[in-house]
N, C-alpha and C positions, 0 to 999 in steps of 0.2 A: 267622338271616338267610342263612345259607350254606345249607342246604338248599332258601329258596326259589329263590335265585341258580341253584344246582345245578339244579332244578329245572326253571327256566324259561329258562335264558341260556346254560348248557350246551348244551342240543342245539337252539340257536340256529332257537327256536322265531319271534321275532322280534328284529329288528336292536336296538342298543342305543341309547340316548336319542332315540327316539323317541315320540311319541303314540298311546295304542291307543284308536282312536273307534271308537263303535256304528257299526254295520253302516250304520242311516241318515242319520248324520253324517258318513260320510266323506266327505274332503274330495274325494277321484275321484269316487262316485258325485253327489255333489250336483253336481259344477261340469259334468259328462258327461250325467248323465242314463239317456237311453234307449240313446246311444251308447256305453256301456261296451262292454270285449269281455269274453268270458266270463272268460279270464283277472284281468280286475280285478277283476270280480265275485267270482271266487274270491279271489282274494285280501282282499278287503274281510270277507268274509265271514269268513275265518279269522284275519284278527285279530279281528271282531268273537268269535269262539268263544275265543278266548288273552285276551282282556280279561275275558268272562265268566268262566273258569276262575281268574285269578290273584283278580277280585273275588271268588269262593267261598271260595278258598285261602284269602285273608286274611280275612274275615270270620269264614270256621270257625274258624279258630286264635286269632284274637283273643275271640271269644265262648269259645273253651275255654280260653283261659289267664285271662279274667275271674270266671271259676265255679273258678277253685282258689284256694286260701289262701295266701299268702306268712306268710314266717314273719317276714319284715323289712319 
């Protein structure tokens, strides 16, 4: 768990207890729309890229630590 920490909350990739929503969920672009500025947009979108990655992260490591053997 300290590596993902390290990881992702170290070089304060996104702010802490907060929600990371898909790109078309967000709650700026939905309530905005067409009126976003590019800044939000980027921004929306780069958490939308920080949530895709942490999903990968943990998905990989959980599938790879299901496929070895415990000895207890």
């Amino acid at each position: 768990m300290t590596a993902f920490k390290d990881l992702f909350l170290q070089n304060y990739l996104f702010k802490l207890n907060t929600k990371l929503y898909v790109f078309q969920r967000n709650p700026v672009i939905m309530a905005k729309g067409k009126e976003c500025s590019e800044d939000e947009i980027v921004d929306a979108y780069h958490e939308h890229c920080i949530r895709e990655l942490m999903r990968e992260f943990c998905t990989g490591v959980i599938q790879q630590m299901s496929h070895g053997e415990l000895e207890f």
